[in-house]
C-alpha positions, 0 to 999 in steps of 0.5 A: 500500500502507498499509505503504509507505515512501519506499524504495518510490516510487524516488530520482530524482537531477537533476544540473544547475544551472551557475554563475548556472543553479540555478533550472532543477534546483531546478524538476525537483527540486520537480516530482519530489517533486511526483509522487510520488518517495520521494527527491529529491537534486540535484548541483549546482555547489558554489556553489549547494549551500547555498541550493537547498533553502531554501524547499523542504527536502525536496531533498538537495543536493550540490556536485558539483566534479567527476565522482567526487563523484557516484559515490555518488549514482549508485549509490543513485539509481534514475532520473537527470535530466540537463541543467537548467541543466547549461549547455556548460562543461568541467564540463558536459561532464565529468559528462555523460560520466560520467553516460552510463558508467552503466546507470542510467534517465535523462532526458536535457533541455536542455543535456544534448541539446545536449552530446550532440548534439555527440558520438557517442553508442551508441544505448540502450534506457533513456532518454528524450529530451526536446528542444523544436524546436531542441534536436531540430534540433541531434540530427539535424543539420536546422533546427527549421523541418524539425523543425516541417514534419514532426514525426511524421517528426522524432520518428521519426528521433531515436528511431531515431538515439539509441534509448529514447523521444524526447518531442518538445515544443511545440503537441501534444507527440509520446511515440515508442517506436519502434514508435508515437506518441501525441500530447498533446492538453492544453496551451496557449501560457501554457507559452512561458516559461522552465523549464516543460522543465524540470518535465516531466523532473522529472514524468517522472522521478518516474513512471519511478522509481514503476516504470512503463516508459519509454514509459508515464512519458514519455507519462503524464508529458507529459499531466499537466505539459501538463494542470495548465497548463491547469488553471493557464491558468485565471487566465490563459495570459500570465504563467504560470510553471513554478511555478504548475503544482505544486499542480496536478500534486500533484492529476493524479498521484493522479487520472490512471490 
């Protein structure tokens, strides 16, 4: 619409970045205003609160020291990301199971899962799962070589165990709702490097919050971060970083429909 605003396209609230792990949320975070959020706002480890932003302002950060300091957050956000870089501490823990009282949409990555793996969760219909092979083992208690042996049957079984859709990462990643699964045919071995993860829950994120369901973010959001890799492979796969995938999932997210 020609007379839309920023309250039109959702506030995605990404909780992550642990002491020393700021760089995971502020990947997300960017990602998220990459694809079209209206409102990013990141809550983080008070240490790093003040300089998350400075090459990219269009973030609003807060120091979250404990569980209450995101009660406002919460309730003005209309998507959560939560686990870049969140790490395995107490204070993960804390804000993890306080993020999980809510009924707000989430994605859940990265540590996140790892947490959640170690706890009896409810299954629940209003959240994506978005582990890679390991972080999949850990939910359904198997190896990440079982995971790779059948991963159809693996993306299966957690979607069952813990509900939602589960995005199951690596070479030809799977999007499961329950009732099907699509694969993701773009791609390649230039994303085996630190925070791409953490990119694709912040483009899944920002689709989700623009009020596409859960299955279509999650699928549509995993072609496009796995298609601007592509295009980015095109100086080379060795070397590629998380980053170099922002211009072009700034192009995809108003080309794909």
């Amino acid at each position: 619409s020609r007379c839309s605003h920023k309250g039109d396209f959702g506030n995605v609230l990404l909780i992550g970045g642990a002491k020393g792990m700021s760089g995971a949320i502020r990947l997300a975070a960017e990602a998220s205003l990459r694809c079209g959020a209206g409102l990013v706002h990141v809550a983080t480890h008070p240490v790093h609160a003040e300089y998350i932003n400075v090459n990219r302002p269009e973030i609003m950060v807060h120091g979250a020291e404990q569980k209450n300091d995101l009660k406002p957050l919460l309730e003005n956000a209309s998507v959560i990301v939560i686990g870049p870089g969140l790490g395995k501490s107490e204070w993960a823990q804390e804000l993890l199971t306080y993020v999980l009282n809510t009924n707000k949409p989430m994605v859940v990555d990265a540590d996140a899962l790892n947490l959640l793996a170690l706890q009896s969760v409810k299954n629940r219909d209003n959240w994506i799962l978005t582990p890679h092979p390991k972080e999949a083992a850990r939910l359904i208690s198997v190896s990440s070589l079982e995971i790779e042996q059948d991963r159809y049957q693996s993306v299966a079984a957690i979607q069952k165990k813990y509900g939602g859709i589960c995005v199951l990462n690596g070479a030809g990643s799977l999007v499961n709702n329950g009732m099907k699964t699509v694969v993701c045919t773009a791609g390649n071995p230039g994303m085996s490097s630190g925070g791409m993860g953490d990119v694709l829950s912040g483009v899944i994120a920002a689709i989700l919050a623009q009020g596409h369901s859960l299955f279509d973010a999650a699928a549509t959001g995993t072609y496009i971060h796995a298609r601007s890799a592509d295009i980015a492979a095109n100086d080379g796969e060795r070397g590629m970083l998380a980053s170099d995938l922002f211009p072009h999932l700034r192009i995809l997210v108003n080309e794909v429909k």
